[in-house]
DRENGUVEX-897920 format. One record per atom (N, C-alpha, C): residue in three letters; x, y negated, z negated. Coordinates in steps of 0.2 Angstrom, whole numbers, plus 5000, padded with zeros to 4 digits. Atoms other than C-alpha are relative to their C-alpha. Layout:
# DRENGUVEX-897920
AlaXYZ
...
# end
This chain:
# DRENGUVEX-897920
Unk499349985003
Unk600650784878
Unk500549995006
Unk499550014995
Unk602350774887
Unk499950045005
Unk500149974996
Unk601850904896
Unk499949985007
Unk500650034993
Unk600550834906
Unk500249935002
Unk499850074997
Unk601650674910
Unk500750005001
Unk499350025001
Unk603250734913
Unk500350015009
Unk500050034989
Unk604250714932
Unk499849955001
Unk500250094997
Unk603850594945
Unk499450025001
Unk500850015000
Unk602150554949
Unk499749975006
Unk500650064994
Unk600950454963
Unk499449994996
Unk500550025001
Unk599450384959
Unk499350075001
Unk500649955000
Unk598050504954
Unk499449995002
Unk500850044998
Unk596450414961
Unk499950055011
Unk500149974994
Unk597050494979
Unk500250115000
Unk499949945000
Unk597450684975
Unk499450034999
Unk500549944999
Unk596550834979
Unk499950064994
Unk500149975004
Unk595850934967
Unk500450085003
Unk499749925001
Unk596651134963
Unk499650025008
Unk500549964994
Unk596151244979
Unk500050054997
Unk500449945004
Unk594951384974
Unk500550045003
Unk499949934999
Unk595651574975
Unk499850054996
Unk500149945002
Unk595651734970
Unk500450024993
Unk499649965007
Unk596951764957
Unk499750004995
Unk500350005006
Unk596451814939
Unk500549974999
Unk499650035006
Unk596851714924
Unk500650034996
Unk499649965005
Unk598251794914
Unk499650024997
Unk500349985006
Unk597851894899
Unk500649954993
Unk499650055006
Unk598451804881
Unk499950054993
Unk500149945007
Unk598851894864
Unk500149954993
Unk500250055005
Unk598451794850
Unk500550014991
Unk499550005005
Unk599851774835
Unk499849954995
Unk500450035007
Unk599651694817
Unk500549965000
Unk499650015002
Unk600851574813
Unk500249974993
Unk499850005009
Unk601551534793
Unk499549904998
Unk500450075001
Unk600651344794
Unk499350014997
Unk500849984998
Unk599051364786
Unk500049904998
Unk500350045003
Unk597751214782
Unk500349955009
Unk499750064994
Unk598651114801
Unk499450025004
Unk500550014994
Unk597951084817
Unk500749995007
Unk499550024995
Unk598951074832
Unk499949945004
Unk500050094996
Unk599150904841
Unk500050045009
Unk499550014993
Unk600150944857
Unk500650055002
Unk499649954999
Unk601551054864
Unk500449985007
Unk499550044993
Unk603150994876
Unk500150065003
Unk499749954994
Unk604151084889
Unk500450054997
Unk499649955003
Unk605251174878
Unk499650044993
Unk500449975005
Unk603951234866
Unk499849984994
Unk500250015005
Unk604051114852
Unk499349974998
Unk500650045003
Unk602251074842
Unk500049954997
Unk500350075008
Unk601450914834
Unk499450044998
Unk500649995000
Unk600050934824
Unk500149964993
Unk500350055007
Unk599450874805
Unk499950084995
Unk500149925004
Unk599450994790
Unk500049954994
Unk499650005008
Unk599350944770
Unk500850004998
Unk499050025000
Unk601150884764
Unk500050024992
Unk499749995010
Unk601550974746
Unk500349954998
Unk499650065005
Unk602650834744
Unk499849955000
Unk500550075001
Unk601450704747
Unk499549994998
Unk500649995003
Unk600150764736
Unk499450055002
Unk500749964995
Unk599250874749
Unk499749945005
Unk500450064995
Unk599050704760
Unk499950035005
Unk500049994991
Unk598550734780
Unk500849965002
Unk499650044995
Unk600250704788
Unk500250055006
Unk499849954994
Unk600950744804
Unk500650034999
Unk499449975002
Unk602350864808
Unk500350015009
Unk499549994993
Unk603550954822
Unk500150084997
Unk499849944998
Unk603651144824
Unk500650015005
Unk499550004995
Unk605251164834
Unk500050045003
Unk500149944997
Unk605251294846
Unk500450054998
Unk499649945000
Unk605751474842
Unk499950024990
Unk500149995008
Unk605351434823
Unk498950004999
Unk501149985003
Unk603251444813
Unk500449954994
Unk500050035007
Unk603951304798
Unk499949945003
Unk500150064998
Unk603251124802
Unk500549984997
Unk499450085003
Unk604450974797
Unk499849965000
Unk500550075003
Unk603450824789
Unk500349945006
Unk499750094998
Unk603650664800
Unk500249954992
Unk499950045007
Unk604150534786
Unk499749925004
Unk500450084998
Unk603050384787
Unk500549944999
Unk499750065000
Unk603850214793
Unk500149964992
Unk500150055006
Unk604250104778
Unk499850044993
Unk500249975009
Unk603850134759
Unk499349995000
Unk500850005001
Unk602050144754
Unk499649985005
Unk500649974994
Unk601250194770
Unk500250095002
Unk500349944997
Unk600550344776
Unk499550045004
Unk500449984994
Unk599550464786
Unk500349995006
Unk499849994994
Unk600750484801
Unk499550045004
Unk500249944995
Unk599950564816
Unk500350005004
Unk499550014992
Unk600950614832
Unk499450035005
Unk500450004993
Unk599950584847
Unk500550035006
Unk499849974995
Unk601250644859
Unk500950004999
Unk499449965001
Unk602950734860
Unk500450015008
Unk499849994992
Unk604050714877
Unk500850074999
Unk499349944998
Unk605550844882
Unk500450034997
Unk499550015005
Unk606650784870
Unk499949994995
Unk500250005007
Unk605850814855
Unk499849914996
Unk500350065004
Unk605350614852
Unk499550005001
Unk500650024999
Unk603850574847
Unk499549934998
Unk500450064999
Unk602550454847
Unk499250014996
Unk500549995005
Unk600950414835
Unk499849934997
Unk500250075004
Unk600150294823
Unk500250034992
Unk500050005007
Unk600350274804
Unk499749954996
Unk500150055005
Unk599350174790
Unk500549974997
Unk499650045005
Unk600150034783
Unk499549954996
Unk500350045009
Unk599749954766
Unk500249925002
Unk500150074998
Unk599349784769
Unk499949954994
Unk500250065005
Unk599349664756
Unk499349915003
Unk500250054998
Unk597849534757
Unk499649954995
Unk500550025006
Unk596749424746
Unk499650044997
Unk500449975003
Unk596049514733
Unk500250075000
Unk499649965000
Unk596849654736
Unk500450045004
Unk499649974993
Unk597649784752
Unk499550045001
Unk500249984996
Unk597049874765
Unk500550025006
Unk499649944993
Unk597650004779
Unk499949985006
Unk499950014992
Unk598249944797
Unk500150045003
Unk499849944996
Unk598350074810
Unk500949975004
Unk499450034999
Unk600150044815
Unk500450055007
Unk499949964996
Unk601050134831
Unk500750014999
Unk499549975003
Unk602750244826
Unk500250015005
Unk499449944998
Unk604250334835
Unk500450024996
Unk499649945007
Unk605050484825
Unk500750025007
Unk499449994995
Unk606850524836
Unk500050094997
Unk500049914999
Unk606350714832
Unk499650024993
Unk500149965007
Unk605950844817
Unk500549974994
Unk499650045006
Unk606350734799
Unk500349965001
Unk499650075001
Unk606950594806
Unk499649945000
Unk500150075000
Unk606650424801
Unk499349975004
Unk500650034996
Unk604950354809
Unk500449924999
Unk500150075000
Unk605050164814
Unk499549985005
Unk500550044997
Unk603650024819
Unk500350015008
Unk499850054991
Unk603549994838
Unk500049945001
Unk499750074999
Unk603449824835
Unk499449965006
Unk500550054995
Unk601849794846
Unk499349964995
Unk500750055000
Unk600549674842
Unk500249994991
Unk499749965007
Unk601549664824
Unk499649964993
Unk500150025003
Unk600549554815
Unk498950045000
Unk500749955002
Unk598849684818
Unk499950055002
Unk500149914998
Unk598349854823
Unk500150015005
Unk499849974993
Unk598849944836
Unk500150105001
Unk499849935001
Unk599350124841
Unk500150045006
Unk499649974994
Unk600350234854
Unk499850095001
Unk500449964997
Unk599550374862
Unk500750045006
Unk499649974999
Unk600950424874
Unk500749985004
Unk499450024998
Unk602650454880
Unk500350045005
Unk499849954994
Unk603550514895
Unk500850024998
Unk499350005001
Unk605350564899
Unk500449965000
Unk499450065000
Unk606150384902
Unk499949984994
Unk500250025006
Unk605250364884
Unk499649935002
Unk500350054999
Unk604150234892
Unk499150024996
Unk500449995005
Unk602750214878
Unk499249985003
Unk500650075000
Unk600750164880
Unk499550024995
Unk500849985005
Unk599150154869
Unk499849925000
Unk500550075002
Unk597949994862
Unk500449974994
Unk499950055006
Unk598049854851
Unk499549965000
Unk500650045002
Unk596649774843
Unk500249924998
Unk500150085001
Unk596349574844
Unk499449994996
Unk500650015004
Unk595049474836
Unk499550025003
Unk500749984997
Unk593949514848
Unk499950065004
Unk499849944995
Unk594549654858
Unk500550065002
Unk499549974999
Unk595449804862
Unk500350005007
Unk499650014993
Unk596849804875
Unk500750055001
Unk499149944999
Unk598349924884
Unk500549964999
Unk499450015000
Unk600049914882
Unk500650055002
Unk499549954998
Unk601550004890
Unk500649964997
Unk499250025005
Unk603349994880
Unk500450035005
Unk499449994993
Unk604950004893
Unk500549994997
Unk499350035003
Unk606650004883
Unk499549974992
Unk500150055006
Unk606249854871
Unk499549975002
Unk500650064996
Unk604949764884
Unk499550004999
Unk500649965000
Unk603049784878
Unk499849945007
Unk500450034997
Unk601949734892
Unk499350024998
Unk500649985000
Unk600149714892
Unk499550015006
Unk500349994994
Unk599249784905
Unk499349995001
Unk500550034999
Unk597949724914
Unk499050044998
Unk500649955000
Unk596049774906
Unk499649995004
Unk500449994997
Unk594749804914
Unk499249945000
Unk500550035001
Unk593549664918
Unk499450004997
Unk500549995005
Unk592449604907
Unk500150054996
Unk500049955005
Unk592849724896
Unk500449994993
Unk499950005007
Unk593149714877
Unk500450064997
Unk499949945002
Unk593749884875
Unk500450055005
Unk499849954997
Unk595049964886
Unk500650024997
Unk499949965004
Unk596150094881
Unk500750045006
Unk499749964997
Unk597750164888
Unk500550084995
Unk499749945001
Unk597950364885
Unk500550065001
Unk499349964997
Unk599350434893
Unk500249995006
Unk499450044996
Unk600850434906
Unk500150065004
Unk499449944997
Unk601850554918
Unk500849965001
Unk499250005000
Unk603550524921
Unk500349925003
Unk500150024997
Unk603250404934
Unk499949914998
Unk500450065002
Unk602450284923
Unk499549965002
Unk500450004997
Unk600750304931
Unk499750004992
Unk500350005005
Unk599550274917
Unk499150004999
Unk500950004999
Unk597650324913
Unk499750004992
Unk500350025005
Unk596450284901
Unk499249995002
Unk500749995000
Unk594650224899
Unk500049904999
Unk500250055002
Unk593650054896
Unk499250005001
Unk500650005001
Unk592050014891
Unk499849935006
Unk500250044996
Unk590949904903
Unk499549964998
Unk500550025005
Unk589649794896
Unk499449985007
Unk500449994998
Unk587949814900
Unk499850075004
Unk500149914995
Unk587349964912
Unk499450034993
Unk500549965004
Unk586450114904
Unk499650014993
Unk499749935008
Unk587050194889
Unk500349924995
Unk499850065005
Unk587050104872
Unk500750004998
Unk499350025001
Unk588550014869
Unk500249985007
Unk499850004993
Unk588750004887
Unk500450055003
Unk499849944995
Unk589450114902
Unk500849974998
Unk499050014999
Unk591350164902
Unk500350045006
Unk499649974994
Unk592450204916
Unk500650025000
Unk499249955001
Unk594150304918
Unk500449955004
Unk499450044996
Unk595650204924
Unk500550025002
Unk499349995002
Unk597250214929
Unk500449925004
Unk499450074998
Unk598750084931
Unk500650055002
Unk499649974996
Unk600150124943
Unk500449925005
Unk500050064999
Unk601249974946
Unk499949945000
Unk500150075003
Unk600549844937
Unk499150005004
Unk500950004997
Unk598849864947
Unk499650054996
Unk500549985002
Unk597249934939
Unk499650045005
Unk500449974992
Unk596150064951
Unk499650014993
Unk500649965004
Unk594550144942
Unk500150065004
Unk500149944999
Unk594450324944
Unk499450045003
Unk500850004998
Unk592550324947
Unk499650074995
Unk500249985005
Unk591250424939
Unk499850075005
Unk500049915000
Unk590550614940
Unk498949985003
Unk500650024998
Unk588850594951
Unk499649965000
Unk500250095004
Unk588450434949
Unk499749984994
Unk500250035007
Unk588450424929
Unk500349955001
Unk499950075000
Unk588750294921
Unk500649984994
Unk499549995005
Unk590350364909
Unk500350025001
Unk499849954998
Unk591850444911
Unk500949984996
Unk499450015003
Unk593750434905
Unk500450035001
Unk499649954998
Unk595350494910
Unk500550024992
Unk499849985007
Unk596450594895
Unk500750035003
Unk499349984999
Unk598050654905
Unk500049995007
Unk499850004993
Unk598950654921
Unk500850045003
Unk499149974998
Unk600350764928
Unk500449985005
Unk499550014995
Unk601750764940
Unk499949985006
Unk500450014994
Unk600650764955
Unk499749935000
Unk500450035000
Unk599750634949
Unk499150014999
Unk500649985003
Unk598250724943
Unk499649974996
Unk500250035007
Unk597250634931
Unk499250074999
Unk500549965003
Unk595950744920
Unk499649954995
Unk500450045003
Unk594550694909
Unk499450044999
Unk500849985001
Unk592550684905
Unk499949965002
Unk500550024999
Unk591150634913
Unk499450015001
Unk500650005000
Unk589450604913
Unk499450005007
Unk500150004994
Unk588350644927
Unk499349965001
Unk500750044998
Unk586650524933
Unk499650034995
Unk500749985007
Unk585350524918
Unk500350034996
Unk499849955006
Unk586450604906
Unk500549954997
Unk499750045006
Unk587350524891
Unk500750024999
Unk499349995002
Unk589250534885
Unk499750084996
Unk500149935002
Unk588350704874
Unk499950055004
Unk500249954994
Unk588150784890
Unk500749995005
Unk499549994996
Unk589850754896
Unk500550075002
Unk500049955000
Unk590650864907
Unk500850005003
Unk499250004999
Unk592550914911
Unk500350005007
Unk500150014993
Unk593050844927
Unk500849994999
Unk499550024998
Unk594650814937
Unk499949945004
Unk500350054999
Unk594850624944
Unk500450025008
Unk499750024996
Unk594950624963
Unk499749975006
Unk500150054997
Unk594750514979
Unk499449964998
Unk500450055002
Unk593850394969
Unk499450014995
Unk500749985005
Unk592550504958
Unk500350054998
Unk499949955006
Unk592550634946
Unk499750095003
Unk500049914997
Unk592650834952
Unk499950034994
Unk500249975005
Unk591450924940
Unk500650074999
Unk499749945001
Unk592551094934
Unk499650045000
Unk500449925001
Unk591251194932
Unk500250044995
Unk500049955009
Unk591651264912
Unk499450005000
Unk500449965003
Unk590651384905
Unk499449924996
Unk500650065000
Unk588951274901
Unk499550034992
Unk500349975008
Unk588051324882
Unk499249985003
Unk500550014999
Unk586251334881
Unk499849944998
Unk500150075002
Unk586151164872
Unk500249945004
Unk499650064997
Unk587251064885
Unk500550004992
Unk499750035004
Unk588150964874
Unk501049975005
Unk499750034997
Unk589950874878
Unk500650055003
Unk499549995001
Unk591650954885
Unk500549965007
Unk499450044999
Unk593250884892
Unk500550065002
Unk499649975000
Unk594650934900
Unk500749954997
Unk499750075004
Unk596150854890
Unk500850025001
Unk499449994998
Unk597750924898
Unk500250025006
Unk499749984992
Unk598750974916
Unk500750015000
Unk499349994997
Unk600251044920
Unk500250005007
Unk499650004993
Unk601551034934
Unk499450035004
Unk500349974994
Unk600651164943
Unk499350005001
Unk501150025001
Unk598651094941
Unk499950034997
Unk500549945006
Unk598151224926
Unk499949944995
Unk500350055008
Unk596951124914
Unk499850064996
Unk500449985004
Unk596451164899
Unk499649954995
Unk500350065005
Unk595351094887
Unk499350034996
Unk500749955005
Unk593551134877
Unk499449995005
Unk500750014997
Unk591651174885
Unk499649974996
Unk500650045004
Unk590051134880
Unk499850074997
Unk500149935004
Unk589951324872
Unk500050004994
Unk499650025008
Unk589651304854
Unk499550074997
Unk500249955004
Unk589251474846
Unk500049994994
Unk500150015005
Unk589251424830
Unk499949944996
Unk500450075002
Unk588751284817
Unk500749974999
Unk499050015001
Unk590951224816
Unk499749925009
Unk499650064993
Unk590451094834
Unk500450025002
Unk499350004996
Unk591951154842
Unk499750045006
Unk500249974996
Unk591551204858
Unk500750075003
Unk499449964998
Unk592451354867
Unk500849975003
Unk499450024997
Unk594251324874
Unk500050055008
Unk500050004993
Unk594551344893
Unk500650005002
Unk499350014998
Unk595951374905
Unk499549995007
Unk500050014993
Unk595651324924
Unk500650005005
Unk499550004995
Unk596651374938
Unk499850035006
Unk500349984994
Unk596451414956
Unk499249985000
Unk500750034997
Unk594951324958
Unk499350034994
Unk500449975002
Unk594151434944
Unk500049994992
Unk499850005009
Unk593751404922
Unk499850054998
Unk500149905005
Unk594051564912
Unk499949964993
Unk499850005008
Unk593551544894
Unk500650034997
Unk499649955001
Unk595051584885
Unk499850074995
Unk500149935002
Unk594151714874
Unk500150075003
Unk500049944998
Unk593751814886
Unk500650035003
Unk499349984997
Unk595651834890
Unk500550024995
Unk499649955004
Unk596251914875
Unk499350054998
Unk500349955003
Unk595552054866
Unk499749984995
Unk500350025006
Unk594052034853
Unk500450004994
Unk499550025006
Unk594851974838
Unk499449994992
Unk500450025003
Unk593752004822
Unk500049924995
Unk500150025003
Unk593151844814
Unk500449925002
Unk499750074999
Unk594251724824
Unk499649975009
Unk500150024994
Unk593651624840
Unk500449945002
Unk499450064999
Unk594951514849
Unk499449965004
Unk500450074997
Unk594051324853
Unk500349985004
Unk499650034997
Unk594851174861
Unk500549995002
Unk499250004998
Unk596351174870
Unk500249935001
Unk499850085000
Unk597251004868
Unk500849995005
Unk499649994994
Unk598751044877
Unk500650045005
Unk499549964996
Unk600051144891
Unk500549965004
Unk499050044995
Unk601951144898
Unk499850045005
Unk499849984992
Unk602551214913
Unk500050065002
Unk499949934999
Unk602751394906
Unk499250014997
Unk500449975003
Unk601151404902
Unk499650024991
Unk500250015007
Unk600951364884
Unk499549974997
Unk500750015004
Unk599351324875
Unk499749984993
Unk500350035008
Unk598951204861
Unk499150015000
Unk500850015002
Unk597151254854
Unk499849994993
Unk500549995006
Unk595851244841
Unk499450055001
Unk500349965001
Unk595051384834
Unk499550014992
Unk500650015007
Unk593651434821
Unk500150084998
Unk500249935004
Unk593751574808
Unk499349994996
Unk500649995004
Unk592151654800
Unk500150034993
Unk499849945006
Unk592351724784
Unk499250044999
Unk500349975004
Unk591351834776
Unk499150005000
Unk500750015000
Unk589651754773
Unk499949965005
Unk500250064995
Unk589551654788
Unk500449925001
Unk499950065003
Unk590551494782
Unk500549995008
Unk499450034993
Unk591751414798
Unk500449974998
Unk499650055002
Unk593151334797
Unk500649995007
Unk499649994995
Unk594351264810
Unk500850025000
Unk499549995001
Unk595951324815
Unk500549965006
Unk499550054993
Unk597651244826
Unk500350075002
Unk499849994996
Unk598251364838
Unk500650015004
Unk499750034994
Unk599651384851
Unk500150065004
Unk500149944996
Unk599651504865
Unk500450025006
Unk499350004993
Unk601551514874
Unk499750065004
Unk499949954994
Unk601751614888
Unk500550064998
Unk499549935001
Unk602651804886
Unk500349985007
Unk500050024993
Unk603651784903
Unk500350075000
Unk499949935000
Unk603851964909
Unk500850035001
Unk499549995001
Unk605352044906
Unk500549984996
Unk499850015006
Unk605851964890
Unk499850004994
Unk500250015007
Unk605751994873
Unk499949964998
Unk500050055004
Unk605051894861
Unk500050014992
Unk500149975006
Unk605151914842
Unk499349964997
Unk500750055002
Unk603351854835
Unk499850024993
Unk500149995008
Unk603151814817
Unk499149994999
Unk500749985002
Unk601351864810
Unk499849974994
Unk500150035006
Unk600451784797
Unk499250034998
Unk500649975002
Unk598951884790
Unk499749984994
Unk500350035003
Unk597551814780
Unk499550034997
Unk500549995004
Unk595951834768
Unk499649964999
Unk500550045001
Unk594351774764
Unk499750004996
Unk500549995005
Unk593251744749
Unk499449955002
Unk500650024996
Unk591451714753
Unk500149924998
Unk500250075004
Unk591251524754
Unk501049965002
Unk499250045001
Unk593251484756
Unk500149975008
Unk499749994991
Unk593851404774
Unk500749965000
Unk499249984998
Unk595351424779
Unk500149975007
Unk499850044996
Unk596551334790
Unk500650035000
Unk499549975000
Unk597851414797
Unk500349995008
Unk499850004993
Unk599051434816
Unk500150055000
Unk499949954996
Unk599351534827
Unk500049995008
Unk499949994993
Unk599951584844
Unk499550065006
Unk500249974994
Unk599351654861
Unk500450025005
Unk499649984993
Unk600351744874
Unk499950035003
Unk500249974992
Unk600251764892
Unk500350094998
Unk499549934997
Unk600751964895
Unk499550015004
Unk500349984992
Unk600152034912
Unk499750094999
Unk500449935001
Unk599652194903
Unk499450004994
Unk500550025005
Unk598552104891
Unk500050034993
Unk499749965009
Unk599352204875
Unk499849944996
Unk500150045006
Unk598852114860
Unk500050044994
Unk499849985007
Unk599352134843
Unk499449984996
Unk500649985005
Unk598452174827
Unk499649924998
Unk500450065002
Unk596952064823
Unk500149984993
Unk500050075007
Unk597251914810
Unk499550044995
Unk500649995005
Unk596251964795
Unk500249944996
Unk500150075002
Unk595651814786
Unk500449994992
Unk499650015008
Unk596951764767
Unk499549945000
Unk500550045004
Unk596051664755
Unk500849955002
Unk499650074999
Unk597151474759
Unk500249964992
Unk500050045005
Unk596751404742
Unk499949935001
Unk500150054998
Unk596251274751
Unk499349975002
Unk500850014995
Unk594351204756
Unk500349935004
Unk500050084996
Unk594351084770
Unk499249995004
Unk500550014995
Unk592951024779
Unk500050005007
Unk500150014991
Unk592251044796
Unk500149955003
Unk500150034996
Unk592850984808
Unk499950005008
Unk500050004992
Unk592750934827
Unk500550005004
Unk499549984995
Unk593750964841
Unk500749944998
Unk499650045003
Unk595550884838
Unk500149945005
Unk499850064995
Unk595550774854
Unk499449985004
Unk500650034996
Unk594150654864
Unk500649965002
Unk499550074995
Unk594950494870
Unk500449994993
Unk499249985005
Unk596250514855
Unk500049944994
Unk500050055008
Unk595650404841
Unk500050044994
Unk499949965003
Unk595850464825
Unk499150004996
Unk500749995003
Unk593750514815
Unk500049934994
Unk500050035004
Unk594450434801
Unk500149934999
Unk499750085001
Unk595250264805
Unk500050005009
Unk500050024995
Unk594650214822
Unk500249934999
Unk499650074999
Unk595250054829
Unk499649944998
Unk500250075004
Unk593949934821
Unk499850034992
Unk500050015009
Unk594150014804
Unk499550054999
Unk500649955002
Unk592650134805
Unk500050045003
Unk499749954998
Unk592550294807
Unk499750045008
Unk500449964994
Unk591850404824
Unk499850074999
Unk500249925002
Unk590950584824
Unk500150045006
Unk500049944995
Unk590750714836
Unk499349965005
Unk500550034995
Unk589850674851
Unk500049935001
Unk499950065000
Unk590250494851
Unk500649985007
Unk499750024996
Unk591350404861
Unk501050014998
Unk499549985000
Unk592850434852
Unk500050074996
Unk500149945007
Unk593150604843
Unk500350004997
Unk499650015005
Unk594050674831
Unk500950015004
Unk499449985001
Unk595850654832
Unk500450015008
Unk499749994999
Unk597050684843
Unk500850004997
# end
């Protein structure tokens, strides 16, 4: 998200991981907001959200939106052109523009099909248009800084490849040797950019992948987490920070673990660890080095692992920093500003055991000011799941307002998984078919 790319920047391959201390984590108070059935995307420096919610005016389709700051009512993006859809906003920089993909309806012999196509929205309810990259086939935009300089992939006949947009300029940036498959996922301010690429051959089926960054037209590797043989960057801050997953010697991408990239290899975090193993990722940074992101913690059958905050050298699950909240757990966190605000994903339980996910956002209270916080209270009927948002806020006395009870949504959705891996979407990956959990791309971002 904007966040985690905004300011100048250096090259993140040489900075020093957080220095360990003492200070505790904040406390956080967990708030409901009026969106149900959404998911949060992301979250800038002034507090506005992306995410994805049911569109009553387009039938109940997945589309993306924009929560503006200081408000709880989403604002539909409007999909580029007539008869397409399915916007999603992948990132959101300072000035409320954002950036994303959208299907477009294709006419071909015999009949039409969906291109994944890369958007810019100039804010809440304005007009979406194409970017204009690779325009005769797929592509799609991943993120944006403050000078509005754009990157993500676009698919060839044979291959996936990066792209950075500058004004009107698309450049292609250099992939990664031998590589069929690389991937650029976000920016800082600077125009420092990181991402992933597949390697052919090595271990692991499909072949090993490795995290990259690009920083004046040159390609570095970020290197890997104990001599695995996987790993991928997902953000980069101001400092030049890059974050990610990695996989450590003899273990798979299903065993990856939430690392920060520095002097050339991967810095395990040390999140909370499940009995199962399983994957977790760190998938944001702000100015001041605080990740967030999800563990390998999965208390429930929903896949989402718990959500995380690290700071001072230390990872606090955020649960245990608010007050038990019945029948809600907050998951992965997808992204943080400056003031300390928290896009996550969380799981409610109803009644008979049933899971369902929730989107999240967890501002900061900054002491000494009031805030007004609107509440959204809910129900459950055995067997219904419910999707709904909701905030989190810092207070330094850890006060927390009255626990969410679960409203019937009216709504069934399916289980899903965490909103963000390397930020393809489950449904419409980049050669057409879909990805799951555990895989190399996950759901959504």
């Amino acid at each position: 998200m904007a966040a985690a790319a905004a300011g100048a920047a250096t090259m993140g391959a040489g900075m020093a991981a957080p220095a360990a201390a003492a200070a505790p984590a904040p406390q956080y108070r967990l708030v409901l907001g009026t969106a149900k059935d959404s998911e949060y995307r992301g979250i800038n420096a002034r507090g506005d959200i992306i995410g994805v919610s049911p569109d009553p005016a387009r039938f109940g389709r997945e589309e993306g939106f924009v929560i503006k700051a200081g408000t709880t009512t989403p604002t539909f993006l409007a999909d580029p052109g007539t008869n397409n859809q399915n916007s999603v906003p992948r990132s959101i920089d300072d000035q409320g523009v954002v950036v994303g993909r959208y299907l477009k309806n294709v006419v071909v012999p015999g009949g039409a099909m969906e291109v994944t196509r890369p958007a810019i929205w100039p804010g809440p309810g304005g007009a979406g248009s194409d970017l204009g990259v690779n325009p005769t086939g797929s592509a799609d935009a991943f993120g944006i800084n403050g000078q509005q300089q754009i990157v993500g992939w676009q698919g060839g006949p044979t291959s996936i490849t990066p792209w950075q947009r500058n004004g009107t300029t698309v450049t292609n940036l250099p992939p990664f040797g031998g590589s069929k498959d690389t991937e650029a996922l976000g920016e800082n301010s600077n125009g420092v950019v990181v991402g992933d690429a597949t390697v052919p051959g090595g271990t692991l089926p499909g072949g090993d992948q490795v995290a990259l960054e690009w920083a004046n037209g040159k390609l570095t590797t970020l290197g890997q987490l104990d001599g695995g043989a996987w790993s991928e960057a997902l953000a980069i801050n101001t400092a030049g920070q890059a974050v990610g997953s990695a996989a450590p010697a003899g273990s798979s991408l299903l065993d990856s673990h939430a690392v920060m990239f520095s002097g050339g290899k991967a810095i395990d975090l040390n999140v909370p660890r499940g009995v199962n193993q399983g994957t977790a990722h760190a998938t944001a940074i702000n100015t001041a080095g605080v990740i967030v992101g999800d563990d390998s913690v999965f208390p429930d059958v929903s896949g989402i692992g718990n959500g995380f905050v690290y700071r001072n050298g230390h990872a606090t699950e955020l649960n245990s920093l608010i007050k038990p909240t019945p029948n809600v757990r907050v998951g992965g966190a997808t992204g943080i500003n400056d003031a300390g605000d928290i896009a996550v994903t969380a799981v409610l339980t109803g009644p008979d055991g049933m899971v369902s996910t929730v989107g999240y956002e967890c501002p900061t209270v900054h002491f000494g000011v009031a805030r007004r916080l609107m509440l959204l209270t809910a129900e459950a009927s055995a067997g219904e799941r419910v999707v709904v948002c909701a905030h989190l806020l810092v207070d330094s006395t850890g006060e927390h307002l009255l626990p969410p009870v679960l409203r019937r949504s009216g709504h069934r959705t399916r289980d899903r998984g965490p909103h963000k891996h390397s930020g393809r979407d489950l449904e419409s990956g980049p050669r057409g078919h879909p990805r799951g959990l555990g895989l190399r791309h996950r759901v959504l971002r």
